[in-house]
N, C-alpha and C positions, 0 to 999 in steps of 0.2 A: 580469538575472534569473539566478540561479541554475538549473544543469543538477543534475539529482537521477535516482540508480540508488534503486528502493525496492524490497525484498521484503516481503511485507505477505500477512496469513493473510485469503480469503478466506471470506466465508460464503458456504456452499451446501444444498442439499436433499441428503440420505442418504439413498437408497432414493426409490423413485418411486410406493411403494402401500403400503395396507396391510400389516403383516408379522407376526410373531407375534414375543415381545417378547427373545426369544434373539437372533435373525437382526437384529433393529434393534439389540441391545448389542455384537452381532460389527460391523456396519456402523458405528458410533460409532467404535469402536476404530481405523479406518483413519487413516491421517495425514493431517491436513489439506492443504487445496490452498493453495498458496503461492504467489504471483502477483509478477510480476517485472513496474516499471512504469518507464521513464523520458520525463523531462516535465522542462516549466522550473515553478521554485516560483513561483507565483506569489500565493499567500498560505499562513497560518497563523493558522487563528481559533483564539484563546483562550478557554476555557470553564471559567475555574478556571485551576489549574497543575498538570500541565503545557497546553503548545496539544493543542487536542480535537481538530483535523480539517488534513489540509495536501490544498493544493490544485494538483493542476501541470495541467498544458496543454502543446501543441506551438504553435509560431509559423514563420510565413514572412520574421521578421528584421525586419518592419513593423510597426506597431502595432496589427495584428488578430491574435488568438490563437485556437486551434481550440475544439473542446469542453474542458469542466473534467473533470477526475477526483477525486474527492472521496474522502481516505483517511482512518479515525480513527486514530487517532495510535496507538489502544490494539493494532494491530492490525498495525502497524507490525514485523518482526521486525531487518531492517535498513535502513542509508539510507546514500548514499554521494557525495558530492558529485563532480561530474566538472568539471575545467573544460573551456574549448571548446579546447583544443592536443588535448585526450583522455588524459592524464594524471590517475589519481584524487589525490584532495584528501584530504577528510574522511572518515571511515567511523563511527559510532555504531550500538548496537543500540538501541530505543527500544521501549515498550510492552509484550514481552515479555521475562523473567526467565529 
């Protein structure tokens, strides 16, 4: 399996109540949260082209893997391949322009 470094733009709730419609365009405007994930790849579903969703997990080297993390691809802003010495590999930006 591939070891994978992701940065990937999160969705979240802005503002926690109602607000009046200034204060929610000022809130909009803040930079989104950028989420930093590393995990082994362990799939890539294809949904069209390019793949729609990557999927990593952590393992204890056995053949059980932990919880899945489910990323869309579209959301992806980098990804970075690590091998296991810890030396990076690959680097691409993907889903974001």
């Amino acid at each position: 399996m591939k070891l994978l470094f992701v940065e990937w733009i999160d969705a979240s709730v802005v503002g926690d109540q109602w607000t009046d419609i200034d204060e929610a365009r000022s809130l909009a405007a803040d930079e989104p949260h950028v989420c930093k994930t590393v995990g082994f790849l362990i799939s890539e579903q294809r949904i069209g082209t390019p793949s729609h969703v990557v999927y990593l997990t952590m393992t204890d080297g056995g053949e059980e893997v932990g919880p899945q993390i489910e990323i869309p691809v579209s959301t992806i802003v980098s990804r970075r391949e690590i091998d296991v010495k810890g030396r990076n590999s690959q680097e691409s930006g993907e889903g974001r322009e």
